[in-house]
C-alpha positions as CSV (number, residue, x, y, z in Angstrom):
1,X,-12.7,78.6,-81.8
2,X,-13.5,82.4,-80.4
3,X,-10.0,82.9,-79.8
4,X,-8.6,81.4,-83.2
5,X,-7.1,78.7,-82.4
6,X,-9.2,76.2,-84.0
7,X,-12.1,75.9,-86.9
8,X,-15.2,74.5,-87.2
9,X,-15.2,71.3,-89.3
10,X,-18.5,70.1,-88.3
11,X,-21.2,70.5,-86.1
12,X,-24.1,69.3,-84.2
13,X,-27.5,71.0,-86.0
14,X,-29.5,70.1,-82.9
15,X,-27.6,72.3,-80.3
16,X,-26.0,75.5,-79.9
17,X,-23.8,76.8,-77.6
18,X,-25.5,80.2,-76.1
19,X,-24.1,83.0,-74.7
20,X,-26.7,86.3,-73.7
21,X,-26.6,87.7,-77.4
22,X,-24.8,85.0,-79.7
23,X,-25.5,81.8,-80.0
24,X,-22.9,79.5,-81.9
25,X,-23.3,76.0,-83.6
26,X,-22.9,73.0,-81.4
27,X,-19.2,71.6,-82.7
28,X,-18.6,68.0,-83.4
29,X,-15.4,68.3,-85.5
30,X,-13.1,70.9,-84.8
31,X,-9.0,71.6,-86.4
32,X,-6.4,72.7,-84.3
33,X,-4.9,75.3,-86.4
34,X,-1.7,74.7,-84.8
35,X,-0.6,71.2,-83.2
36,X,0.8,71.2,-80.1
37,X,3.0,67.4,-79.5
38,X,2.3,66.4,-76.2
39,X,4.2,63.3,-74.6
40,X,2.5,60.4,-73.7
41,X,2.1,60.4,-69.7
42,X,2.2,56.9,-68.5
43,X,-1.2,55.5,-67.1
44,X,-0.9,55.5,-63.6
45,X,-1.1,52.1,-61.4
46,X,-4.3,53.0,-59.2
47,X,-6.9,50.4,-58.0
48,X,-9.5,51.9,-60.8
49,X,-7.0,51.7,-63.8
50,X,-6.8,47.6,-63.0
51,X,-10.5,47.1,-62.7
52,X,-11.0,49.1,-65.6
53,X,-8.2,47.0,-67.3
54,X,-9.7,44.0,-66.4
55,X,-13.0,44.6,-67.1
56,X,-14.5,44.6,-63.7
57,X,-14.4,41.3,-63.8
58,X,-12.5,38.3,-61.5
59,X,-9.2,37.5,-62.9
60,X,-9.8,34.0,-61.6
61,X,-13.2,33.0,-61.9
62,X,-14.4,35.7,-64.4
63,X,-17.4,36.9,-62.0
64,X,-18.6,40.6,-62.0
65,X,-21.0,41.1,-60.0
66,X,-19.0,40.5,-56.5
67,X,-16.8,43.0,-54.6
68,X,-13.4,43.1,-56.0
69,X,-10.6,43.4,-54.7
70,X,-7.1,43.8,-56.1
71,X,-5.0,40.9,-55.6
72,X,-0.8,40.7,-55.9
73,X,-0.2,37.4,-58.4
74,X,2.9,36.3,-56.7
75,X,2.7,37.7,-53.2
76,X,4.9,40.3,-51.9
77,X,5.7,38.2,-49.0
78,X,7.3,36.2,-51.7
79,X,8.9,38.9,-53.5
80,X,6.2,40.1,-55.6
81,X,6.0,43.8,-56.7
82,X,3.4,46.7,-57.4
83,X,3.5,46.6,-61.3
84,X,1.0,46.4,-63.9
85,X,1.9,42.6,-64.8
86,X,1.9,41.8,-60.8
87,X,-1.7,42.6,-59.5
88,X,-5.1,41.6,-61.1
89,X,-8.8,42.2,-60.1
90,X,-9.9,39.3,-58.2
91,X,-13.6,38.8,-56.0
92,X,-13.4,38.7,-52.3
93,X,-13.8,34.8,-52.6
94,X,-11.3,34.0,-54.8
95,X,-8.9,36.4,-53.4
96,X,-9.1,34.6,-50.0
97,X,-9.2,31.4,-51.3
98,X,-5.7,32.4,-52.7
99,X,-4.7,33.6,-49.3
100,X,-0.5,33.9,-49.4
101,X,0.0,31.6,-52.1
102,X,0.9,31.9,-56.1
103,X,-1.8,31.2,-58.2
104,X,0.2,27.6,-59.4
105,X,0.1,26.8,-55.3
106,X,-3.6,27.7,-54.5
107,X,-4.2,25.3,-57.8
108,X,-6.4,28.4,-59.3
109,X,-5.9,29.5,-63.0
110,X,-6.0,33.1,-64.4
111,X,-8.4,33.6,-67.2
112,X,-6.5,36.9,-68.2
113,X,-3.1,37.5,-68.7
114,X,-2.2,41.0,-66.6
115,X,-0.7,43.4,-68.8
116,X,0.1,47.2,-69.0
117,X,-2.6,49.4,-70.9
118,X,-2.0,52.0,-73.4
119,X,-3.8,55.1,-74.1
120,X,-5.8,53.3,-76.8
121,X,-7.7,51.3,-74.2
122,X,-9.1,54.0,-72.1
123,X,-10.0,56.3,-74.9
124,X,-11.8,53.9,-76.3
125,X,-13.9,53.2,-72.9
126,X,-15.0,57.0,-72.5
127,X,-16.0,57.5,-76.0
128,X,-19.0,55.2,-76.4
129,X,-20.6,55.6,-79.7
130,X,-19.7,57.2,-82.5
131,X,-21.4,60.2,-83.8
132,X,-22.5,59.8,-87.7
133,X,-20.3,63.4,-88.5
134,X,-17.3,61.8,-87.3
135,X,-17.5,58.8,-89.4
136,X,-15.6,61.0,-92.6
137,X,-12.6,61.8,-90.7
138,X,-12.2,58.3,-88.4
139,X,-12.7,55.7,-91.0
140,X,-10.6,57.0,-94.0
């Protein structure tokens, strides 16, 4: 906003943003006043993107409040690969009741069904709640 790029739309009454001699409203809303298009990156497949796309949660006997660990669905030793739709959060126990097996082998059942997450998903973790000035502008 100080350099032009962008307006105020709304903002937050209860805070400022303070330098030594100005002090500027707190913004909530703001317009690009141009867009730049980004591409989509794809979500990277790291041990914290599948617990958060699980929920923290066992993919086999829904328990969170064990350690997890990440477990390969069909195991590699059996051709199974590092992919989104291959590896699932599962609790120490379950995962070593598995041991080498497929799920179908181990005679265990998956409660989810693994797949890969979009943007959507993880926005909408880090956002929490709405604030009420956004409410115009999000529900149209």
């Amino acid at each position: 906003m100080v350099l032009g790029k962008a307006e105020l739309v709304a903002n937050n009454d209860h805070k400022k943003v303070r330098s030594v001699k100005v002090s500027y409203p707190w913004p909530s809303v703001i317009r690009l006043n141009e867009y730049v298009r980004l591409p989509f990156q794809k979500i990277i497949l790291t041990r914290r993107n599948i617990l958060k796309r699980d929920g923290h949660r066992c993919a086999y006997c829904g328990r969170g409040d064990l350690p997890l660990t990440i477990d390969h669905i069909i195991p590699k030793s059996k051709g199974g690969d590092e992919s989104w739709e291959n590896l699932v959060a599962a609790c120490i126990v379950c995962n070593n009741k598995k041991g080498d097996r497929t799920p179908e082998e181990a005679n265990m059942k998956l409660l989810i069904k693994p797949y890969t997450p979009n943007h959507i998903m993880f926005i909408r973790n880090y956002v929490g709640k709405i604030e009420e000035t956004w409410k115009p502008f999000l529900f149209h």
